[in-house]
C-alpha positions as CSV (number, residue, x, y, z in Angstrom):
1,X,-122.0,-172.2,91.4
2,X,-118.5,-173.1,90.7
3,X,-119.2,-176.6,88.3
4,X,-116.5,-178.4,89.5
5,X,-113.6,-175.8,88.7
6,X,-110.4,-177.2,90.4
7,X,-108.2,-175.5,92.0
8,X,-105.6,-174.3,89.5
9,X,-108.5,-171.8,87.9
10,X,-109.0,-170.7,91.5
11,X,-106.0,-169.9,91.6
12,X,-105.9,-168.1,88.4
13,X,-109.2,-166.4,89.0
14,X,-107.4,-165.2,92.3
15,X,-104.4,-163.9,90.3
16,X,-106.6,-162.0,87.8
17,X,-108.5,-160.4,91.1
18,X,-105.3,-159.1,91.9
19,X,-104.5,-157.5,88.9
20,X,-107.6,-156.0,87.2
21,X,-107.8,-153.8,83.9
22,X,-108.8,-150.1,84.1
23,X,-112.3,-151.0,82.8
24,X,-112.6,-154.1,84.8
25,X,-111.9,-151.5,88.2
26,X,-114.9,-148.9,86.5
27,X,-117.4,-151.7,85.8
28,X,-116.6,-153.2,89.5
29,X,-117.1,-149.8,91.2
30,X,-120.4,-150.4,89.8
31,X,-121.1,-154.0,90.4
32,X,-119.7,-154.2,94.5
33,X,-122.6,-151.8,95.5
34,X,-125.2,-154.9,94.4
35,X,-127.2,-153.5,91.6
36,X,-130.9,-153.9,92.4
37,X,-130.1,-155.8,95.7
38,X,-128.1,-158.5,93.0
39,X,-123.9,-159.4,94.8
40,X,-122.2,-160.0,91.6
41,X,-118.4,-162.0,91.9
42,X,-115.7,-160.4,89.9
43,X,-113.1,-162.8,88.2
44,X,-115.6,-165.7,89.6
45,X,-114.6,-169.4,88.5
46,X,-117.5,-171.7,86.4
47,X,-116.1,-174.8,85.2
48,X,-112.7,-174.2,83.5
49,X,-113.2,-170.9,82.6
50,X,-113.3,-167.6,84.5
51,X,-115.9,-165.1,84.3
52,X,-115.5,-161.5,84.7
53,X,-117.9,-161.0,86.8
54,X,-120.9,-163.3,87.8
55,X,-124.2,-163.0,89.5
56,X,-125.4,-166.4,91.0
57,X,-128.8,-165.1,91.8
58,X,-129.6,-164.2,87.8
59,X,-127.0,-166.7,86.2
60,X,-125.3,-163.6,84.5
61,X,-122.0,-163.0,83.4
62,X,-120.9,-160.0,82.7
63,X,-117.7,-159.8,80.1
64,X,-115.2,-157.3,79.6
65,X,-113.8,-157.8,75.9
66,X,-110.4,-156.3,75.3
67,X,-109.0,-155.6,71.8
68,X,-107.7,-159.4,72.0
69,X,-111.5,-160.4,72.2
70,X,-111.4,-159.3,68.4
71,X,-109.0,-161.9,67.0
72,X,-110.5,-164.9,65.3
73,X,-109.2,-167.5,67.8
74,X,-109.9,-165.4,70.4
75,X,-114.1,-165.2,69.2
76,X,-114.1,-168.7,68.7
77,X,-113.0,-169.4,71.9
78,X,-115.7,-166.8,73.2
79,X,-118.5,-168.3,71.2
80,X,-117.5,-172.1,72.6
81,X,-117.5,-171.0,75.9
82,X,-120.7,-168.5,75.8
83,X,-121.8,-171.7,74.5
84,X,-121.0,-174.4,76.8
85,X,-121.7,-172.0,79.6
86,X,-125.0,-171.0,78.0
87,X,-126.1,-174.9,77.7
88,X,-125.5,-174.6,81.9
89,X,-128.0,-172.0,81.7
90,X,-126.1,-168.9,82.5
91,X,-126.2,-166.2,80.3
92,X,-123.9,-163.1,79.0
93,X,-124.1,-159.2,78.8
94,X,-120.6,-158.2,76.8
95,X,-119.2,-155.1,76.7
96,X,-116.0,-153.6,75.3
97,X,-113.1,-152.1,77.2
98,X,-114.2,-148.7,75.4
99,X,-117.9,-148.8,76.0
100,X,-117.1,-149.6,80.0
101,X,-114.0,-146.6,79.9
102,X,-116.0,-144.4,77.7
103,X,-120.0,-144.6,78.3
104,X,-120.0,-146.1,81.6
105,X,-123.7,-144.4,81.6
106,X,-124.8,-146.6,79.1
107,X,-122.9,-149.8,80.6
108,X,-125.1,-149.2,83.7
109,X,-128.1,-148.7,81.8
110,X,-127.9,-151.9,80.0
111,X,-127.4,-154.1,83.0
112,X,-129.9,-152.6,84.6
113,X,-132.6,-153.4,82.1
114,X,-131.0,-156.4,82.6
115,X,-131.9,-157.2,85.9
116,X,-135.7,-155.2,85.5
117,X,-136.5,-157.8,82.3
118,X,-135.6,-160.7,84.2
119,X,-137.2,-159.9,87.5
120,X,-140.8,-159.1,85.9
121,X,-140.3,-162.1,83.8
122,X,-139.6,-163.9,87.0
123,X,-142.3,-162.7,89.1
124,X,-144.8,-163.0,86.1
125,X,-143.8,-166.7,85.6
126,X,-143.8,-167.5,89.5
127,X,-147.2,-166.5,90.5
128,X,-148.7,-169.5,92.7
């Protein structure tokens, strides 16, 4: 759940818990009352990095891009680590600070399609 993330990104993780954007608190109001019966983990550490918010159950992370996300280091960063993290198996939903503050409607809507592709994918796949 963790891959062996030591425990200076714990710590960081547990700083960033503490001090949450505006859009990270909307999209957590959300995400705390288990979406379709799924506990997501905000500021959750994998590895080196910190996710937003993760869901063990679906391997989902759910990201939260600020206007910093749109700088070219910044993306590249992104893409390496979507990458590395995909390669685990885990995959990503992004949205912006705006769409989350803005159309929170559509936020919700989008994870949980989400969550309804994978589980009938899931249940058509592990029929015995």
């Amino acid at each position: 759940m963790f891959l062996n993330a030591d425990r200076l990104i714990f710590k960081n993780a547990e700083a960033l818990r503490n001090n949450p954007t505006h859009a990270e608190l909307i999209m957590w109001g959300f995400l705390k009352q288990k979406p379709m019966g799924y506990k997501f983990r905000r500021q959750h550490p994998i590895s080196i990095y910190i996710a937003d918010f993760y869901c063990h159950a679906l391997k989902l992370i759910i990201e939260i891009d600020g206007n910093v996300h749109s700088e070219m280091d910044v993306r590249k960063k992104d893409i390496d680590r979507q990458e590395y993290l995909k390669a685990e198996g885990i995959y990503f939903i992004r949205f912006t600070n705006v769409q989350v503050e803005k159309d929170i409607s559509y936020v919700i809507k989008s994870i949980e399609n989400y969550i309804q592709n994978v589980s009938n994918n899931s249940n058509t796949t592990n029929v015995n």
